[in-house]
N, C-alpha and C positions, 0 to 999 in steps of 0.2 A: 324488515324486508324492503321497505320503499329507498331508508338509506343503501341498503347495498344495490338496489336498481341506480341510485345517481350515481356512486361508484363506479358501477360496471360503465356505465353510459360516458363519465370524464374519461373513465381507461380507454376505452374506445376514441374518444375523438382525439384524445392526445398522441394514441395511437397513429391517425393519420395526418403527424404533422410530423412532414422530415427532417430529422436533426440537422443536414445541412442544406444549403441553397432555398429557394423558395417554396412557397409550400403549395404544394397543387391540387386546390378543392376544385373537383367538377363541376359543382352550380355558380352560376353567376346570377344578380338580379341587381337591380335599379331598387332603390328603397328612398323615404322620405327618411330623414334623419336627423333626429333632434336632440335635445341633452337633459339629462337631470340629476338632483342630490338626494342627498341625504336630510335633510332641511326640516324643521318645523314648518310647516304649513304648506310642505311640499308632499304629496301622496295621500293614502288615508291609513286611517288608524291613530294609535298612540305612538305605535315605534316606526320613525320613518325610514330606520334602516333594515326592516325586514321587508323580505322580496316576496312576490306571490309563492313559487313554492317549497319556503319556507328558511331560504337560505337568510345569512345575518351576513350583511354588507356593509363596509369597510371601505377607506379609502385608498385607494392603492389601486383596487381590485378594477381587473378588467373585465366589465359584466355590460352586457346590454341585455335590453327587454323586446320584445319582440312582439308586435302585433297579432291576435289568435289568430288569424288567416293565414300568417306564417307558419305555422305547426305544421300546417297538414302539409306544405313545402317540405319540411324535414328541419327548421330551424325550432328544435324540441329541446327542452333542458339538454344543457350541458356540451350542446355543438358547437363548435371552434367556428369564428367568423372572421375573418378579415376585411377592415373597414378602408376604404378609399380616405386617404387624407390622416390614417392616425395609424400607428406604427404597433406590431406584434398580434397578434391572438388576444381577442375578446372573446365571451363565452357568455351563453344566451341562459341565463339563470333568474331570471321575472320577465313577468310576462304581462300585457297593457291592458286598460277595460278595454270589452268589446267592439267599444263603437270605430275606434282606431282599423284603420286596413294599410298593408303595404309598408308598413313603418315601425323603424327600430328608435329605440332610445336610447341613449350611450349616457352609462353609470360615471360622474366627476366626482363624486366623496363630497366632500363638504365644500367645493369650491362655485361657488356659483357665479363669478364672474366667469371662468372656466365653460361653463356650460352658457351663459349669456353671449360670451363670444361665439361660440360653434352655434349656436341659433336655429336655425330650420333649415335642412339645404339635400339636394339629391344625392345620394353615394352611390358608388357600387358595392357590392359585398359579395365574398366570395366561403364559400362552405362544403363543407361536403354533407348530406341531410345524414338521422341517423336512422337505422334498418326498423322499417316496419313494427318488429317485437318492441324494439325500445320505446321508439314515438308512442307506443300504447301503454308499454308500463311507465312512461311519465307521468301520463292523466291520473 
């Protein structure tokens, strides 16, 4: 059940992204924005390419994590972000500890110099949240 809730939820936000010209999410926000890997001694646990929920992370993948103060915003598994300063559709699939507000993290695969250069710095980002039912059947 839960996978076909993050199904339904990708179909939807890919849904509202226009196959031509730019893509027009209604929310806009100011976020803190930092970087991270895939790495030994980077995250917790044993595997540090599994994402809070539950997805397996790869390099390539364009995934950021999202602050829990963020959610209630509408940036819930699986919604389409567009990041000031980096090029295409990321998508919000882990999610940060608690203590974090206002602030995304932008997924680099194994590259840690990658993420050492993009360092900590203001973006804007742009999304469209997802509907009420969804944001609940993420939790």
């Amino acid at each position: 059940m839960r996978d076909a809730i993050k199904a339904l939820a990708l179909l939807l936000a890919a849904a509202s992204i226009p196959v031509h010209g730019e893509t027009t999410f209604s929310e806009r926000r100011t976020v803190t924005a930092t970087a991270y890997n895939s790495l030994q001694g980077q995250g917790a646990g044993e595997d540090h390419s599994l994402a809070a929920w539950g997805d397996q992370l790869e390099p390539g993948m364009k995934v950021i994590a999202v602050s829990r103060d963020l959610l209630d915003a509408g940036l819930d598994y699986g919604t389409a972000v567009t990041i000031e300063g980096l090029d295409g559709i990321w998508y919000v699939r882990d999610k940060m500890h608690s203590r974090w507000r206002n602030k995304i993290d932008i997924y680099m695969g194994e590259d840690r110099r990658a993420a050492l250069r993009w360092g900590k710095r203001k973006v804007r980002i742009r999304f469209e949240p997802l509907s009420q039912e969804l944001r609940t059947a993420n939790r």
